[in-house]
C-alpha beads as a LAMMPS data file, in Angstrom:
LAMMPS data file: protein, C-alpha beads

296 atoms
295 bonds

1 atom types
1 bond types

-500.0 500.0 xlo xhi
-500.0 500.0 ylo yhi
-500.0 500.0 zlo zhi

Masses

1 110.0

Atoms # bond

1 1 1 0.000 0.000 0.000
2 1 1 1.108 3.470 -0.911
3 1 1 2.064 6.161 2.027
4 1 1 -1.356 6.839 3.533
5 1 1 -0.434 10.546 3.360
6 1 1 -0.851 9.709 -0.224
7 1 1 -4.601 8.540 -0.253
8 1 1 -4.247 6.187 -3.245
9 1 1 -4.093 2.428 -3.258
10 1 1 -3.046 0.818 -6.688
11 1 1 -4.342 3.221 -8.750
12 1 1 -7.544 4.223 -6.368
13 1 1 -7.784 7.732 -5.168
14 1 1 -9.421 7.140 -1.704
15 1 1 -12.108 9.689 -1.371
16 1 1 -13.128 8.412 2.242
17 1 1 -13.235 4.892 4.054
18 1 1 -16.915 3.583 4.329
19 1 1 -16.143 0.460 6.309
20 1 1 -13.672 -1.764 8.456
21 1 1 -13.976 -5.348 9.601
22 1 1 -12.042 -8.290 10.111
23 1 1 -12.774 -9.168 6.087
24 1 1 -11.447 -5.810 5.330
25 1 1 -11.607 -2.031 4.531
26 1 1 -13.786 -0.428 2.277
27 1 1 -13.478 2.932 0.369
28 1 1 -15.195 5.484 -1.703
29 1 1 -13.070 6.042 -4.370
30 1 1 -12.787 6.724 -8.413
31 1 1 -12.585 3.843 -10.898
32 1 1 -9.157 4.499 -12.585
33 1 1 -11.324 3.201 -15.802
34 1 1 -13.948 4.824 -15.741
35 1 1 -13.501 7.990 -13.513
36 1 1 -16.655 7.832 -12.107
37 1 1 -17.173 7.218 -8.471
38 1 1 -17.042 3.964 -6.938
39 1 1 -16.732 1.432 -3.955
40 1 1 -13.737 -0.295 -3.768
41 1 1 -12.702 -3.415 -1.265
42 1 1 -9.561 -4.312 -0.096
43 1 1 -9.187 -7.791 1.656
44 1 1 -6.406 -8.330 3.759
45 1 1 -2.687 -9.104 1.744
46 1 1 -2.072 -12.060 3.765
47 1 1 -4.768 -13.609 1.819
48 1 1 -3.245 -12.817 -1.690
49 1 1 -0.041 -14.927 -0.481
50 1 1 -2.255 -18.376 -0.967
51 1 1 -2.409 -19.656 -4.747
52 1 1 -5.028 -21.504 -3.788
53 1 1 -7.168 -18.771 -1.904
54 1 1 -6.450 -16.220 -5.420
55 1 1 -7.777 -19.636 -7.510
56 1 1 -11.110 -19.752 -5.695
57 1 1 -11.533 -15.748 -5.665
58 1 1 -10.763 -15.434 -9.379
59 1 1 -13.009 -17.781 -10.072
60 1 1 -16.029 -17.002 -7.714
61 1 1 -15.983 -13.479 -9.149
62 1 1 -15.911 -14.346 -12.598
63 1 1 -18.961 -16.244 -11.934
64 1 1 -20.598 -13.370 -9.577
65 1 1 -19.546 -10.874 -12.449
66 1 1 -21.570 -12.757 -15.579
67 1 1 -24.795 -11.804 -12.877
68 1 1 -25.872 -9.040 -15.122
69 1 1 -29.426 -7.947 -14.096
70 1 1 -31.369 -4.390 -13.707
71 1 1 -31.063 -4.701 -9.806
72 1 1 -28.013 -6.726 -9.087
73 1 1 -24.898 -4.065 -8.302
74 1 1 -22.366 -5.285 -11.308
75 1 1 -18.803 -5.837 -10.258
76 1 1 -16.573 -3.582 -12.600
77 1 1 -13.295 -5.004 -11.351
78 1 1 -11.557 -7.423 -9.281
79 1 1 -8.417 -8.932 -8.688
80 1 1 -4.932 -7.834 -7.382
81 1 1 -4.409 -4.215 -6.166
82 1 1 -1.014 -3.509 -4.452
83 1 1 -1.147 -7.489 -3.135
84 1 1 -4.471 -6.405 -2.280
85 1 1 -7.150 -8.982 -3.231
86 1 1 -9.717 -6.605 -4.366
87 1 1 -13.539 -5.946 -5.590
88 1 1 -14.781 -2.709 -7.435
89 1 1 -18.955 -1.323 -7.874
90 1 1 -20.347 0.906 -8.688
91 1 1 -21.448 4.146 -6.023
92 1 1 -24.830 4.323 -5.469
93 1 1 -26.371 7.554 -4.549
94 1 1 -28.922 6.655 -3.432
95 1 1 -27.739 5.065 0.262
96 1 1 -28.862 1.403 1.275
97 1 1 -31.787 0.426 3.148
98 1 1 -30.575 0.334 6.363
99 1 1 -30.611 4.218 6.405
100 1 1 -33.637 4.475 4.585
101 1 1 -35.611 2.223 7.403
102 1 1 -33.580 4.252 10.677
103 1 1 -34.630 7.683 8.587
104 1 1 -38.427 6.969 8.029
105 1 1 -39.629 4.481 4.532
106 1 1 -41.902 5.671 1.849
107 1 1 -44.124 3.110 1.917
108 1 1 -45.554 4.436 -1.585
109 1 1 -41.879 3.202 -3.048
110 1 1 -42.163 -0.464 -0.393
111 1 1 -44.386 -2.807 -3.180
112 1 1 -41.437 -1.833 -6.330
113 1 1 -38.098 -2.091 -3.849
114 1 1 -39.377 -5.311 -2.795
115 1 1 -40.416 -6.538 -6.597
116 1 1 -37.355 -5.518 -7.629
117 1 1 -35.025 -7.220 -4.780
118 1 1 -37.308 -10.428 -5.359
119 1 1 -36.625 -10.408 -9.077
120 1 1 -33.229 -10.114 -8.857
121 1 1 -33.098 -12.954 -6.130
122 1 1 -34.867 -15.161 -8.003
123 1 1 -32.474 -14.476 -11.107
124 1 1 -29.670 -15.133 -9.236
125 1 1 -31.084 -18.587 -8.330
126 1 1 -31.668 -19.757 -11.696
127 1 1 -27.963 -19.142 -12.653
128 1 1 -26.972 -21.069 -9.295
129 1 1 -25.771 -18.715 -6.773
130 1 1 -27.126 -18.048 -3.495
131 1 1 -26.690 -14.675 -2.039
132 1 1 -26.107 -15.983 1.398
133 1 1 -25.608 -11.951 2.840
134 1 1 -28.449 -10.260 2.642
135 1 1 -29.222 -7.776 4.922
136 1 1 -30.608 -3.927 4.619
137 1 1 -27.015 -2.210 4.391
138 1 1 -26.747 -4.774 1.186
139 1 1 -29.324 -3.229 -0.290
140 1 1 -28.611 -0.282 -2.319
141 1 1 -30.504 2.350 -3.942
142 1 1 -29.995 4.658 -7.178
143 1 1 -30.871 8.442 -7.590
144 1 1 -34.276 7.136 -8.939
145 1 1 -34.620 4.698 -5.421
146 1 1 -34.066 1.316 -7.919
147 1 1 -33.164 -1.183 -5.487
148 1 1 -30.014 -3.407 -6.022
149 1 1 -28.804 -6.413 -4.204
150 1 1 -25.101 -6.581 -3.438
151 1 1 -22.217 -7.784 -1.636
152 1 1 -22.767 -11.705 -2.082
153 1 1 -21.482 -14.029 0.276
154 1 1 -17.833 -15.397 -0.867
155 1 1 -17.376 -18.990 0.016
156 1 1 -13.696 -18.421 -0.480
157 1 1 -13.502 -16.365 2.459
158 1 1 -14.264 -18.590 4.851
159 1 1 -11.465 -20.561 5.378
160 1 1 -9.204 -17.807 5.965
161 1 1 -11.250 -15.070 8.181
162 1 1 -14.086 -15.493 10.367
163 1 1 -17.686 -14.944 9.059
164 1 1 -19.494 -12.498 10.243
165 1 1 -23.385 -13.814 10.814
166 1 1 -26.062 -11.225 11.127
167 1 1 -29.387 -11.439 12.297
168 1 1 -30.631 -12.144 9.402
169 1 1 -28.018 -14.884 8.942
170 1 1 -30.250 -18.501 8.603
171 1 1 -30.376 -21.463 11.095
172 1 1 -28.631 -23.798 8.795
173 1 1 -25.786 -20.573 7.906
174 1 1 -24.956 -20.218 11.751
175 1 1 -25.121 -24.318 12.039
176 1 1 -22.311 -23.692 8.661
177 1 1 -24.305 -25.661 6.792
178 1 1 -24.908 -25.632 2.997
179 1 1 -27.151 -22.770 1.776
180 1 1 -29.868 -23.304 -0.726
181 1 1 -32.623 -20.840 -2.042
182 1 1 -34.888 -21.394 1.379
183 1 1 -31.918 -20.195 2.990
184 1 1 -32.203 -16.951 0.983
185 1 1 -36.098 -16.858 1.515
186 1 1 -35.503 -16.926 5.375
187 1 1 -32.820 -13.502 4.981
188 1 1 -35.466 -12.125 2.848
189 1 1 -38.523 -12.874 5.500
190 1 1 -36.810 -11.493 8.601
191 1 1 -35.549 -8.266 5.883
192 1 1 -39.433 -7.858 5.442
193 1 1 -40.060 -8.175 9.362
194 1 1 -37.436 -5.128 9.967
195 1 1 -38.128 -3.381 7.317
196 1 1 -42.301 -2.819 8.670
197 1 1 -41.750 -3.171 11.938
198 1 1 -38.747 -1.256 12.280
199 1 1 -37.432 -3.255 15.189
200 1 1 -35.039 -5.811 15.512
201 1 1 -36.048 -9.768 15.546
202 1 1 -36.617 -10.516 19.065
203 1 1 -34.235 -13.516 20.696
204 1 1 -37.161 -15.890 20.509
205 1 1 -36.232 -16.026 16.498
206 1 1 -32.399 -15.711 16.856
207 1 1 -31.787 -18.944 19.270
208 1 1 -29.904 -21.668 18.505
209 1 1 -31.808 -24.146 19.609
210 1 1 -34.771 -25.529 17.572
211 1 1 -37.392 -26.096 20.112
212 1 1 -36.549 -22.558 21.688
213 1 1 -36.956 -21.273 18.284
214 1 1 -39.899 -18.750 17.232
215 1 1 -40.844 -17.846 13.433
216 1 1 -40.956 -14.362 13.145
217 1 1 -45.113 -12.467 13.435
218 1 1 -45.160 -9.116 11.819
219 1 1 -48.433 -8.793 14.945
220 1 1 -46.602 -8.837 17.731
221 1 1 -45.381 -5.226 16.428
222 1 1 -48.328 -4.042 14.089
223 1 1 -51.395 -6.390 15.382
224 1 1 -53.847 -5.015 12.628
225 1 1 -52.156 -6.546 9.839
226 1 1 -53.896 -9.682 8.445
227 1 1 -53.452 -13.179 9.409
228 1 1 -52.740 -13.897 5.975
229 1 1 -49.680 -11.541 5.606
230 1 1 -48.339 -12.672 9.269
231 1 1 -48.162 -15.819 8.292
232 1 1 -46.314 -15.579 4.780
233 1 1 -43.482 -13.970 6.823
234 1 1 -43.650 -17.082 9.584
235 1 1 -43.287 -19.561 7.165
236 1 1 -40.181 -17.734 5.703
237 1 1 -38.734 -17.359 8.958
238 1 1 -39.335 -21.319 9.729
239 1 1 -36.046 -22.808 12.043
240 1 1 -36.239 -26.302 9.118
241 1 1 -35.888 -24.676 5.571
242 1 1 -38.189 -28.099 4.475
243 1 1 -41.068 -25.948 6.052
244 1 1 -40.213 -23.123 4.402
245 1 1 -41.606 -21.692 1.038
246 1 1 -39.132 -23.575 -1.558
247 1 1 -37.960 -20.595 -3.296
248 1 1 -38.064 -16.844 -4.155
249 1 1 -40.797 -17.128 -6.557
250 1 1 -43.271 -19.239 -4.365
251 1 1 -42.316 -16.925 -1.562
252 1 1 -43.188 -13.721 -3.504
253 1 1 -46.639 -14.597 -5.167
254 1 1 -47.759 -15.720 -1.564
255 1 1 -46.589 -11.671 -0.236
256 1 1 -48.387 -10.455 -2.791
257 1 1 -51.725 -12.395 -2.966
258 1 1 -51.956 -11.538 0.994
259 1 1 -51.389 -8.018 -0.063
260 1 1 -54.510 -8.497 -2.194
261 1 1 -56.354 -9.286 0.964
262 1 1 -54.652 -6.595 3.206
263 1 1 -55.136 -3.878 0.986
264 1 1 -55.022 -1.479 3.856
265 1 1 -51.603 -2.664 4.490
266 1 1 -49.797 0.988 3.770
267 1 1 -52.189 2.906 5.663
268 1 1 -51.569 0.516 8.523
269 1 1 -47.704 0.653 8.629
270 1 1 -47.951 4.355 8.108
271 1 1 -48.736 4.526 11.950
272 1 1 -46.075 2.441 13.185
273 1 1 -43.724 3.700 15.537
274 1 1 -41.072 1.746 16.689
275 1 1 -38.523 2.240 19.534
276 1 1 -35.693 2.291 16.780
277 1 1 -36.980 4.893 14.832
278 1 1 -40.321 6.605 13.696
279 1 1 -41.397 5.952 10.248
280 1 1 -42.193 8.603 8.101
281 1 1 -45.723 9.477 7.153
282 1 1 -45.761 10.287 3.614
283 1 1 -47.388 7.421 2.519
284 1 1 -49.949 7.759 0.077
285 1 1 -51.550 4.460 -1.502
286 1 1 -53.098 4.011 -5.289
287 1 1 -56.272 2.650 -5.631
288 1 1 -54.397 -0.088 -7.352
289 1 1 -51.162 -0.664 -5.324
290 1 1 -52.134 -4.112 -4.035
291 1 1 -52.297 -5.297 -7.749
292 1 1 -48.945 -6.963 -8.890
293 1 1 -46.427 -5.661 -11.532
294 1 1 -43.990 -8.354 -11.733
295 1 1 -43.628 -11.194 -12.929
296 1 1 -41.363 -13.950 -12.016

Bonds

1 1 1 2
2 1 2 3
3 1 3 4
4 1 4 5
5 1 5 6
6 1 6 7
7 1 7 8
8 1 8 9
9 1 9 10
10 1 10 11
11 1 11 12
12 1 12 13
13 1 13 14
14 1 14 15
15 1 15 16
16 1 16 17
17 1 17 18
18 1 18 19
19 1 19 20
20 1 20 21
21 1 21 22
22 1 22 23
23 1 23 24
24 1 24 25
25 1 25 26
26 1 26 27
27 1 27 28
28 1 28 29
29 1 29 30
30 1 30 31
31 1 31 32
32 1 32 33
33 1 33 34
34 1 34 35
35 1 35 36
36 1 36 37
37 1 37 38
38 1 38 39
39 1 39 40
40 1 40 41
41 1 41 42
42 1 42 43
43 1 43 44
44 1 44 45
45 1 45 46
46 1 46 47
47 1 47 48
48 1 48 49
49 1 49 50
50 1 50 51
51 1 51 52
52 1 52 53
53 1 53 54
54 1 54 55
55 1 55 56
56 1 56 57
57 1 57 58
58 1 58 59
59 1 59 60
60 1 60 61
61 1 61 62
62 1 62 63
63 1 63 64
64 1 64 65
65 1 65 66
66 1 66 67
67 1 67 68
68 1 68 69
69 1 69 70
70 1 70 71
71 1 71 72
72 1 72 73
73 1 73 74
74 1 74 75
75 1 75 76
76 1 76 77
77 1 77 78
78 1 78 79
79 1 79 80
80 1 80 81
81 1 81 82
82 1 82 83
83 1 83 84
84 1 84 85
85 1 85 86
86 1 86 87
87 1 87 88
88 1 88 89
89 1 89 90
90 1 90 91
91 1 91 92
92 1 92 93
93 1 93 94
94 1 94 95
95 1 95 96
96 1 96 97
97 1 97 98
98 1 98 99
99 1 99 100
100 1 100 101
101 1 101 102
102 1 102 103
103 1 103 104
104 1 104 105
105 1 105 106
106 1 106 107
107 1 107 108
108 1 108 109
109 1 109 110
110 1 110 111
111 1 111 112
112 1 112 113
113 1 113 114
114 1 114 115
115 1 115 116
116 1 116 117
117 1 117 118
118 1 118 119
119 1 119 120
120 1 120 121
121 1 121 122
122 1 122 123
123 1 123 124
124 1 124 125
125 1 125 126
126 1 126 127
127 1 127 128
128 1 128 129
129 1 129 130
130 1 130 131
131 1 131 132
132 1 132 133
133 1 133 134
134 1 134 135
135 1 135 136
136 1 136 137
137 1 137 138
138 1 138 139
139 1 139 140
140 1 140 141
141 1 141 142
142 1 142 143
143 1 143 144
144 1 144 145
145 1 145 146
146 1 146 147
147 1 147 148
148 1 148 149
149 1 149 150
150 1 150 151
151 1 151 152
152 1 152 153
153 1 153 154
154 1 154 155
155 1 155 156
156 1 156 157
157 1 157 158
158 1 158 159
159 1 159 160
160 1 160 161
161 1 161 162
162 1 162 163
163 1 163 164
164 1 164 165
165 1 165 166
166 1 166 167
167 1 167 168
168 1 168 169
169 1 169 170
170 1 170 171
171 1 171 172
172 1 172 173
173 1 173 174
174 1 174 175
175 1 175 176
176 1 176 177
177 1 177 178
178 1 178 179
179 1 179 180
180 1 180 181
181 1 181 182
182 1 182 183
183 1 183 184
184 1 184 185
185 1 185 186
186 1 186 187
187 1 187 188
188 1 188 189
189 1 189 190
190 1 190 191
191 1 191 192
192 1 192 193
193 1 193 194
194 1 194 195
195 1 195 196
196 1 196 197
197 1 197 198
198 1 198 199
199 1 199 200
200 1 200 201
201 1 201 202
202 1 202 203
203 1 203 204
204 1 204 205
205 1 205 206
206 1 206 207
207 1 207 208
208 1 208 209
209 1 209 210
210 1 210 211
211 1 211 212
212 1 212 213
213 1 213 214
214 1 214 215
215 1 215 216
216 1 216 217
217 1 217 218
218 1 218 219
219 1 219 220
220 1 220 221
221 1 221 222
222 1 222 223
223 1 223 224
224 1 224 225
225 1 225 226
226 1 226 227
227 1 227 228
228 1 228 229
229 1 229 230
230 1 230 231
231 1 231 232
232 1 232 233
233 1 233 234
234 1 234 235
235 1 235 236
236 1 236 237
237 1 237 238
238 1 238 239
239 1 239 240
240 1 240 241
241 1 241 242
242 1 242 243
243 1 243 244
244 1 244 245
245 1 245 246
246 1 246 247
247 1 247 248
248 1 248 249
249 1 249 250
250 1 250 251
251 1 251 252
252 1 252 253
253 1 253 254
254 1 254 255
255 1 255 256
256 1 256 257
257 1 257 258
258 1 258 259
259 1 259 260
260 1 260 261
261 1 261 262
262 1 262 263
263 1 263 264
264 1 264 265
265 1 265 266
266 1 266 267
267 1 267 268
268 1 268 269
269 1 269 270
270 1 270 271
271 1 271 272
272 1 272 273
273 1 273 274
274 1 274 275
275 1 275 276
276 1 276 277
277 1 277 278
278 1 278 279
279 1 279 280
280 1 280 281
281 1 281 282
282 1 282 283
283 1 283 284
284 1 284 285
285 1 285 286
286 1 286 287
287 1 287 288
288 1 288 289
289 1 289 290
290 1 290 291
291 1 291 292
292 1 292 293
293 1 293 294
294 1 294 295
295 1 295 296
């Protein structure tokens, strides 16, 4: 790495960092092809000293690159920077959803984020990779609020730093099992569970242990919403994937047929208040919002 008086890396001007961890740190910087802005991450060197680590990298993002969808963050560049292993996307200007559920959600814009984070899921599962990280701060946003999955798990990783689990992280993922699809659907039901409630799953949901083990009810934070919708999101959250819907797709139609029934569902969440943040209150509903607009 160059003199950090210096502010470059390789040939990255670092604007600012965004992010340490033990995986690595992340900047906002300028693509040296482009000139545009972008993120940049730097894993640590040590890694970049095992042929066999830099096989399995290479090849992982070769395959994660070829994901080219409307709302899957493309990779623009990876490989070796200063004997830094390294990964380069696009900046998004549009912040991540963490922020945008801590600062108050438009639940006008809810119904197309989550069409278009479902869509790209369940593209990502027909070419054979699992996203195995998703979360709210991996979900990005563009000036027009177009949502974008990113950061996908790297398997490669694993055996060389410590994975960080999340809450959203699934029973069999914290057990370090293999991850399928339903593993996915369960990141994406407890996503849905924050994301309306605005609270954090409760411990009930984030044992260990399968009989202490709780599926996640959007009631026990917003009891007006239907029995229909609370259970879509229990059976996502199930502790045994086999009770879980089977993929994306199923998953998706079943949100979206209870939405059918709920149709007050906006008006509903536009009262919430949670103790992590208050959400905001300019919701305003079409006539029409319940219908759907995707297909998968």
């Amino acid at each position: 790495m160059n003199n950090q008086s210096e502010k470059i890396i390789g040939n990255y001007p670092i604007v600012k960092q965004i992010a340490r961890s033990p995986q690595g740190l992340v900047f906002l910087s300028k693509s040296p092809t482009t000139n545009t802005p972008a993120i940049v991450k730097f894993y640590p060197s040590k890694l970049a000293q095992s042929p066999a680590f830099m096989k399995q990298f290479m090849n992982e993002l070769s395959h994660l690159k070829q994901l080219v969808h409307p709302n899957i963050l493309p990779i623009t560049a990876y490989g070796l920077t200063d004997k830094f292993p390294s990964i380069e996307v696009p900046y998004m200007l549009g912040g991540d959803l963490a922020t945008r559920i801590q600062n108050g959600t438009n639940w006008a814009h809810f119904k197309d984020a989550l069409g278009q984070i479902c869509q790209a899921l369940v593209y990502a599962h027909r070419q054979g990779v699992i996203h195995g990280n998703l979360k709210p701060s991996n979900i990005l946003f563009n000036q027009k609020g177009d949502a974008y999955l990113s950061d996908f798990r790297l398997t490669c990783l694993e055996d060389y730093i410590p994975y960080t689990l999340s809450d959203y992280s699934s029973p069999e993922q914290i057990r370090g099992e293999r991850l399928d699809q339903r593993s996915d659907v369960y990141s994406l039901g407890v996503l849905i569970y924050v994301w309306v409630t605005g609270q954090k799953p409760p411990q009930s949901a984030l044992t260990h242990s399968e009989h202490e083990y709780e599926p996640l009810s959007l009631r026990w934070d917003v009891p007006n919403i239907s029995v229909t919708m609370d259970e879509v999101i229990q059976q996502a959250t199930q502790y045994d994937r086999a009770n879980r819907f089977s993929s994306v797709k199923e998953f998706y139609h079943a949100f979206f047929d209870a939405l059918r029934v709920d149709k007050m569902f906006l008006q509903m969440l536009s009262s919430v208040k949670s103790d992590v943040t208050q959400f905001s209150q300019e919701t305003s509903v079409a006539s029409g919002w319940f219908l759907l607009s995707y297909k998968l």
